[in-house]
C-alpha angles and dihedrals in degrees: 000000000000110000128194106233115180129329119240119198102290091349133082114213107218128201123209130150106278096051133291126298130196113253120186104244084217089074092052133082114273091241105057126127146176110291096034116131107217135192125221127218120189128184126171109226098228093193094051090041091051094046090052093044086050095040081053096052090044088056098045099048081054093047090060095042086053098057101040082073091062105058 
């Protein structure tokens, strides 16, 4: 069970059973208050997560072209 505990300036502080963690209020529903229960849905965009990796290895293999030149 995820609790709101208390809201701090642009963060919720939520309770589970394990501790507390910090939560942007801006991902949060505009109504939300101390006291709420909230439930937490995560997904990993698979599309997002393959085009950085690419974008990475593209930097990377220029970096090192890059500094083959130089040498």
């Amino acid at each position: 069970m995820l609790i709101v505990d208390r809201l701090e300036e642009d963060m919720a502080i939520i309770e589970y059973a394990q501790g507390t963690f910090a939560l942007p209020i801006c991902l949060l529903p505009s109504e939300i208050k101390a006291g709420d229960v909230i439930k937490l849905q995560v997904q990993i965009d698979k599309e997002a997560t393959s085009d950085r990796r690419a974008r990475i290895k593209n930097m990377l293999a220029n970096l090192w072209e890059s500094e083959a030149d130089l040498t």
